[in-house]
Each structure stands twice: as structure tokens, then as C-alpha cells.
C-alpha beads as a LAMMPS data file, in Angstrom:
LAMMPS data file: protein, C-alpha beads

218 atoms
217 bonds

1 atom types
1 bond types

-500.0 500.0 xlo xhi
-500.0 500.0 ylo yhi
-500.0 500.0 zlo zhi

Masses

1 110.0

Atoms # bond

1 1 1 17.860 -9.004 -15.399
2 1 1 15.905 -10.876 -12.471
3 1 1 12.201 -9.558 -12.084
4 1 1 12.358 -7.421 -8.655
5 1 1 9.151 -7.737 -6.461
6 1 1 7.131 -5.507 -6.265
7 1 1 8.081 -4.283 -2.746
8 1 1 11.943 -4.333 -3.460
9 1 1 11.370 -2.874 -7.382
10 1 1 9.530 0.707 -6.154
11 1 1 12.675 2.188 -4.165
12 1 1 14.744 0.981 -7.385
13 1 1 12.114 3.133 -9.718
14 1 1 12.322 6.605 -7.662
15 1 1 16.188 6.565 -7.401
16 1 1 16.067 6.129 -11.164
17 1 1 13.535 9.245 -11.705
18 1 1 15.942 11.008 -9.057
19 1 1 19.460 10.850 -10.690
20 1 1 17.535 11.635 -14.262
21 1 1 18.099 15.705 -13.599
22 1 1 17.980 18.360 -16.184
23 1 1 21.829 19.994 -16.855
24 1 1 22.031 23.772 -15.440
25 1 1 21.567 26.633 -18.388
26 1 1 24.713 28.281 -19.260
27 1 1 24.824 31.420 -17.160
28 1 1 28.532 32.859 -19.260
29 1 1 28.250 36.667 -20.692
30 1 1 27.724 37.820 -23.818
31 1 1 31.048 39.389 -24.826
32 1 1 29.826 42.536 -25.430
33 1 1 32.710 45.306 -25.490
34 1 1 33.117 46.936 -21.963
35 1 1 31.307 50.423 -21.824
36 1 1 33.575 53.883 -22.597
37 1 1 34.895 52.606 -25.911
38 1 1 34.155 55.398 -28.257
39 1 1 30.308 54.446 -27.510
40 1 1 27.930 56.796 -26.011
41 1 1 25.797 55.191 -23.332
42 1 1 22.644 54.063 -23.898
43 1 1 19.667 56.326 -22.858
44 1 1 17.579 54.737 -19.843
45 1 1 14.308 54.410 -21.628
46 1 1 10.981 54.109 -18.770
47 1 1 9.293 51.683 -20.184
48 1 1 7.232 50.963 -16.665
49 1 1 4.050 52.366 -18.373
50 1 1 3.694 50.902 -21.236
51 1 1 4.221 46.988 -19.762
52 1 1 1.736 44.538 -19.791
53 1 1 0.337 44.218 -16.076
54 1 1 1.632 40.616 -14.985
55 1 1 -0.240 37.762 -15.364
56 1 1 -2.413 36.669 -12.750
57 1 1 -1.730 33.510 -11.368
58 1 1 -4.352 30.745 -12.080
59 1 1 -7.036 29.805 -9.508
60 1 1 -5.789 26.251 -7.651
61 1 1 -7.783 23.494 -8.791
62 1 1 -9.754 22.054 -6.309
63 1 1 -8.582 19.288 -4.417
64 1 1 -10.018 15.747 -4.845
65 1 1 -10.298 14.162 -1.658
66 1 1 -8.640 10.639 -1.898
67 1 1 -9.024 7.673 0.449
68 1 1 -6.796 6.844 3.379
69 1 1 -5.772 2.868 1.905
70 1 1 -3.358 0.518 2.787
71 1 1 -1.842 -2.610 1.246
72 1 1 0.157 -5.813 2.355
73 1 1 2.549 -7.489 -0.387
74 1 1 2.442 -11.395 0.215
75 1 1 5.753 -13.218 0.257
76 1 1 5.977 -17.298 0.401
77 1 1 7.062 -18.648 4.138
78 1 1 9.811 -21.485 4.148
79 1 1 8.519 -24.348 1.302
80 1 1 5.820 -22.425 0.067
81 1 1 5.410 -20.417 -3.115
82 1 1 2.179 -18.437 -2.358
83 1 1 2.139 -14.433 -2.759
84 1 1 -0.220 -12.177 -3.262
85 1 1 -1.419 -8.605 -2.647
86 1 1 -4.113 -7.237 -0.204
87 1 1 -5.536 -4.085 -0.606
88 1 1 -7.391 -1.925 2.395
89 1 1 -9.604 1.024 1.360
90 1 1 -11.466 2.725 4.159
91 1 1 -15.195 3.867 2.653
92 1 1 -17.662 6.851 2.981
93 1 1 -19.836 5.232 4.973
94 1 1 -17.095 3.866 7.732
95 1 1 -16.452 0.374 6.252
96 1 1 -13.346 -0.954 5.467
97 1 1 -12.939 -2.448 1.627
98 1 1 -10.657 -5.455 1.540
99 1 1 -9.333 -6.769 -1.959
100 1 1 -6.904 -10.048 -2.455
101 1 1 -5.591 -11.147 -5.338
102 1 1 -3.157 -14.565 -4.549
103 1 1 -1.127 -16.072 -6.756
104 1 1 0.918 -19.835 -6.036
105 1 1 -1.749 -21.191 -3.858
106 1 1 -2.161 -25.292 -3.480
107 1 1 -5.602 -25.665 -5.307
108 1 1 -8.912 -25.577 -2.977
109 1 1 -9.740 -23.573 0.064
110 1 1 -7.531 -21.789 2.155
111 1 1 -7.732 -19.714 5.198
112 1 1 -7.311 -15.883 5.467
113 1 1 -6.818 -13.658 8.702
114 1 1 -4.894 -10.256 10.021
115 1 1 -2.820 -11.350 12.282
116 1 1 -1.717 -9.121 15.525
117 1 1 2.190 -8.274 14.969
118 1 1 3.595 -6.740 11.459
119 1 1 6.200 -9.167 11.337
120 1 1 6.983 -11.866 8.678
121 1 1 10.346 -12.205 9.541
122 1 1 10.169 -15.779 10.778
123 1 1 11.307 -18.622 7.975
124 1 1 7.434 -20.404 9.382
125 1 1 5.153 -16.865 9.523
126 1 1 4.917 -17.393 13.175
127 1 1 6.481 -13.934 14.139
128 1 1 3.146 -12.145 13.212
129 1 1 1.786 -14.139 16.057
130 1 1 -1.748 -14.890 16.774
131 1 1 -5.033 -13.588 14.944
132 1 1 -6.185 -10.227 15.536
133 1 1 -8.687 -9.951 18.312
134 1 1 -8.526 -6.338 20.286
135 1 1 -12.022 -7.171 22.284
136 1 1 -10.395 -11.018 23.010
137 1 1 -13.220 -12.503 21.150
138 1 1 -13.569 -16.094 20.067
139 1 1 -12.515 -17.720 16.921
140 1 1 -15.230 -17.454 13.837
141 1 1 -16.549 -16.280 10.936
142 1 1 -16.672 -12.731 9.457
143 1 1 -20.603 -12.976 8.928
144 1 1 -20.661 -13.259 12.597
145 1 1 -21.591 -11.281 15.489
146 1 1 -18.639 -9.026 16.354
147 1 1 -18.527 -10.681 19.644
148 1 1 -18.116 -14.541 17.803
149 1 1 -15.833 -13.670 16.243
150 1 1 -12.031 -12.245 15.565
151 1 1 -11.863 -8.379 14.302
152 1 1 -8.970 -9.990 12.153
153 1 1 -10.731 -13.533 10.902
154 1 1 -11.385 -12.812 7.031
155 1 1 -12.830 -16.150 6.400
156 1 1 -11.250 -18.097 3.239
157 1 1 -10.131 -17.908 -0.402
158 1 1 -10.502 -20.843 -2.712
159 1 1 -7.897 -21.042 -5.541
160 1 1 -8.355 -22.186 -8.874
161 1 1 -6.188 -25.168 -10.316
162 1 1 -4.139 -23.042 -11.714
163 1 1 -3.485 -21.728 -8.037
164 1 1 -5.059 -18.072 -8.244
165 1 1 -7.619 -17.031 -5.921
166 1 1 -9.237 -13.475 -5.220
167 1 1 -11.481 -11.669 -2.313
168 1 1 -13.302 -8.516 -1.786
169 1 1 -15.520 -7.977 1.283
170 1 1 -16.098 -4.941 3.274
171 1 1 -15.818 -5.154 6.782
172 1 1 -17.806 -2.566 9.594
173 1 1 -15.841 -3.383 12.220
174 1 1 -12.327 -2.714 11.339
175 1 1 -10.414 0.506 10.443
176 1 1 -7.379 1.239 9.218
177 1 1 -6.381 2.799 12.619
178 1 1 -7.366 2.770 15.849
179 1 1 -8.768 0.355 17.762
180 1 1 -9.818 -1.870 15.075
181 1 1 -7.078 -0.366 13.355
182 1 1 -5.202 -2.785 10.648
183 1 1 -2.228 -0.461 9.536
184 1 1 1.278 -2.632 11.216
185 1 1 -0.638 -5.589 11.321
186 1 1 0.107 -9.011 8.889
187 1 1 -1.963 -10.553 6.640
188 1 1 -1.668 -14.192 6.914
189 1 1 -2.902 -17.139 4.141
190 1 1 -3.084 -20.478 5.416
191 1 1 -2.342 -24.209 3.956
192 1 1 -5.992 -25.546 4.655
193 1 1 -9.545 -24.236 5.287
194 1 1 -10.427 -22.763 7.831
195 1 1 -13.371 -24.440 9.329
196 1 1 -14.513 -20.853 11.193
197 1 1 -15.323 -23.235 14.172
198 1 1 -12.619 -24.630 15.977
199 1 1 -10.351 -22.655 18.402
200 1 1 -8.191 -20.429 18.364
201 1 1 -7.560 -20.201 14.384
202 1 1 -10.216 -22.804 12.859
203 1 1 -7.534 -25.449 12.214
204 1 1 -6.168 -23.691 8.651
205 1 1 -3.142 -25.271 9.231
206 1 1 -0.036 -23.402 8.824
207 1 1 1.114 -19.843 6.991
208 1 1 1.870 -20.095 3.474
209 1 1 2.401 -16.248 2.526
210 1 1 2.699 -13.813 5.104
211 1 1 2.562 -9.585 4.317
212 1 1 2.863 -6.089 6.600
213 1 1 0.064 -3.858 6.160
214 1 1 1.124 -0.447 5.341
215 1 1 0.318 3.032 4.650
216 1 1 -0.323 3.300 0.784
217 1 1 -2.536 6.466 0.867
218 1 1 0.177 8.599 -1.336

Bonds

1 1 1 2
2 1 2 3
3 1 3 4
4 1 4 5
5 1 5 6
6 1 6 7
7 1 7 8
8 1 8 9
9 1 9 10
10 1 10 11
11 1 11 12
12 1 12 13
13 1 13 14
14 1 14 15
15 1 15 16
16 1 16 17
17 1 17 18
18 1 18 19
19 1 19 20
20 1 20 21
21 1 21 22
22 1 22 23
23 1 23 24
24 1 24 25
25 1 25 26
26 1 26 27
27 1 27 28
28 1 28 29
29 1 29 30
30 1 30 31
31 1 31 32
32 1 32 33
33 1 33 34
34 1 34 35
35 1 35 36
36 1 36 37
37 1 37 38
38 1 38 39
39 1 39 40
40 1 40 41
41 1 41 42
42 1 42 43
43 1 43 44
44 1 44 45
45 1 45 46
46 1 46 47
47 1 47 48
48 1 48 49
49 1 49 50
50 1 50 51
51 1 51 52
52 1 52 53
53 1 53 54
54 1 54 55
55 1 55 56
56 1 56 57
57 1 57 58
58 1 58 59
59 1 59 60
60 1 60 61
61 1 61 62
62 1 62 63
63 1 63 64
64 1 64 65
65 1 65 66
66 1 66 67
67 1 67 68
68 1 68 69
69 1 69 70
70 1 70 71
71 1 71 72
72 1 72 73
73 1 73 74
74 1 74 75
75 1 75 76
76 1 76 77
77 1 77 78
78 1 78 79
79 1 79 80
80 1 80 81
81 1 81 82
82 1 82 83
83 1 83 84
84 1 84 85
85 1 85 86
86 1 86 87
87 1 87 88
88 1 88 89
89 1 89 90
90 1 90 91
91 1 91 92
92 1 92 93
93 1 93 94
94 1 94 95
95 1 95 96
96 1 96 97
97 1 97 98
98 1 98 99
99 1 99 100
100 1 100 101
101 1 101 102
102 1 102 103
103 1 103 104
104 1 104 105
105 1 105 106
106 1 106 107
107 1 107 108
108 1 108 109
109 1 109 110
110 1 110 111
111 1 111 112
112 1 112 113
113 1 113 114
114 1 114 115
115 1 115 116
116 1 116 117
117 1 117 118
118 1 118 119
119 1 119 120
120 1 120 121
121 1 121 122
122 1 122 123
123 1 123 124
124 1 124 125
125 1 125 126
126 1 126 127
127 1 127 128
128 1 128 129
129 1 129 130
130 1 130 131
131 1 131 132
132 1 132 133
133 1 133 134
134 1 134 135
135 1 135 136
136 1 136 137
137 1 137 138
138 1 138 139
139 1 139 140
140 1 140 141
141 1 141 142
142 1 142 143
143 1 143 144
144 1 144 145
145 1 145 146
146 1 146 147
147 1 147 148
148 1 148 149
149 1 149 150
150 1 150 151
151 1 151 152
152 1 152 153
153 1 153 154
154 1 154 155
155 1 155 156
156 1 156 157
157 1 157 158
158 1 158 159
159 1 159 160
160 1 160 161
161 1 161 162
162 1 162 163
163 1 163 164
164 1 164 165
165 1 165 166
166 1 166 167
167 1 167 168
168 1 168 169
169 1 169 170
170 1 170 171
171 1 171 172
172 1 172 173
173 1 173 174
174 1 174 175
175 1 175 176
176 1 176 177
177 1 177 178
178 1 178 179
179 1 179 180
180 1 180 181
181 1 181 182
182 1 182 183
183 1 183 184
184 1 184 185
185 1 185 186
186 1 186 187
187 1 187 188
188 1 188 189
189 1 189 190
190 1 190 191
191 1 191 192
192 1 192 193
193 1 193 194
194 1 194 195
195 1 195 196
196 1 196 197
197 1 197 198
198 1 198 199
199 1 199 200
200 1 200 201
201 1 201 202
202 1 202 203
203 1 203 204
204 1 204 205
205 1 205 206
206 1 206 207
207 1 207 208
208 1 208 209
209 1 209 210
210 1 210 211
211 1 211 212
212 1 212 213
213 1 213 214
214 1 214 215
215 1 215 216
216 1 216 217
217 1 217 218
């Protein structure tokens, strides 16, 4: 059976725990002989006083609080065979946690951004559109200024020869909604480097995965 990703495989998993139902207890009667035949009725015994007071119930546990996060699963665009997973986690102290892990990349340095419009639908990538700039700030580097740079340019990965490259950063300027917000946004990977000069996108070249950010708080 074919390996389902890991987008497609999830739905597949909770319709399987679904249809896996316990059968209903038999609710028949006993058979015992109707009441009147040659039997004297039971006497009603008031037992009220001498049951056991019901059981309390137990004190909730309290709740952990958990971390509003997000994720985007990386598919290849047309001729590519990149993919990947990038994980959002929004922090205590207002930062926003970014993890990568690619998979399928051409060896060497690649360039990574958010791109405006949740859409990978396009064979090339380009229906997520340009990179994500809210304030309409020029193209750069994550380290910076806010104002040099994209909210959505996440600088680059490098990939190893066997084609695997990872990232974690935190971020201060975006969020997962909001302004800033990332959440129905794309993540983009690109075939070259970007340089974190040139404008608009630091001539990376074209998308070679593309992913929707969504809700994965649950």
C-alpha cells in the first residue's frame, strides 16, 4: 500500500478510529416467571439508609495551558522533489518560534520566505504570490531592521548532500495572527540563495516546495 503524506494520511487515521465502535450491551430480560404464579410478592425492603453516600466526583485536573502553533506541510512544485515541514510556535515572551525540517533539496543554499496568499495550487508555486510584507518594506534579511526588511523573508537553508536541511529562528516581529499574522499564508523554498540584497525576492530563483500555514494548536 502507497505511503500517504502526511497531510492526506491524518483524515484517513480518524475515520479509522471512528468506524472502530464498541457493539451495544444486550438490553433482553431475564425470563423470570411473570408475577401471581403461586408466588407471594416480594416485600419492598428500604434500604435508603443503610447505602453508601455516592461517590464524590474527583476534583478536575488543572488545565495545562498549551501554545497557539501552526504548521505548513511542503509539497514539490512541477520538476521538483523538495518537501518538508515548517513548524510555527508563538512564545511567552511574544516571539514567534519557527522550525524546518526539508527533505529533497538540490545540495547548497536555498532561499526561504512566507509568502502573502495560502495558495500552492499553481503547477510553478506562483499562486502564493509575492513575499510577505504588510508595512511594504524592502527586500532583506531577517537580522535586519524591521523596516529593511520583509515581515515574511526567513533568510536561507543550506542542505546537506544528501539533500536535508533544517532551521529554527525566532522571529519578534511576526505572529501567528494579526497583522504580522502568518496563519493562511505559504511557506515558500527556493532553487538558489537568496542573496538578502537584491529586489524584490533576493534573486532565489524559483519555488521548489510550496506549503499553507495552518492552525495546528489541537
Amino acid at each position: 500500500m502507497p505511503t500517504l503524506g502526511f497531510a492526506r494520511a491524518l483524515p484517513a487515521l480518524l475515520a479509522a478510529a471512528a468506524a472502530m465502535g464498541c457493539r451495544p450491551q444486550d438490553t433482553g430480560t431475564s425470563g423470570a416467571p411473570p408475577a401471581g404464579q403461586g408466588q407471594e410478592p416480594a416485600a419492598r425492603i428500604d434500604d435508603s439508609a443503610a447505602a453508601p453516600p455516592p461517590a464524590s466526583a474527583p476534583e478536575p485536573s488543572p488545565r495545562t495551558a498549551t501554545a497557539a502553533r501552526a504548521r505548513a506541510v511542503l509539497e514539490p512544485t512541477e520538476g521538483h522533489t523538495a518537501s518538508g515541514l515548517v513548524q510555527f510556535t508563538e512564545r511567552g515572551d511574544g516571539t514567534l518560534e519557527i522550525a524546518a525540517t526539508l527533505v529533497g533539496l538540490e545540495p547548497g543554499t536555498h532561499g526561504l520566505h512566507i509568502h502573502e496568499h495560502g495558495d500552492c495550487s499553481a503547477p510553478d508555486g506562483s499562486s502564493a504570490g509575492e513575499h510577505f510584507a504588510p508595512d511594504g518594506d524592502p527586500h532583506g534579511a531577517p537580522r535586519d531592521a524591521p523596516d529593511a526588511h520583509h515581515a515574511g523573508d526567513l533568510g536561507n537553508v543550506t542542505a546537506s548532500d544528501g539533500g536535508m536541511a533544517e532551521k529554527r529562528m525566532t522571529d519578534d516581529e511576526l505572529s501567528l495572527t494579526g497583522t504580522y499574522g502568518v496563519l493562511g499564508r505559504a511557506v515558500v523554498v527556493h532553487q538558489a540563495e537568496d542573496d538578502l540584497v537584491s529586489q524584490p525576492s533576493g534573486n532565489s530563483g524559483d519555488p521548489v516546495a510550496c506549503g499553507v500555514i495552518e492552525d495546528a494548536t489541537a
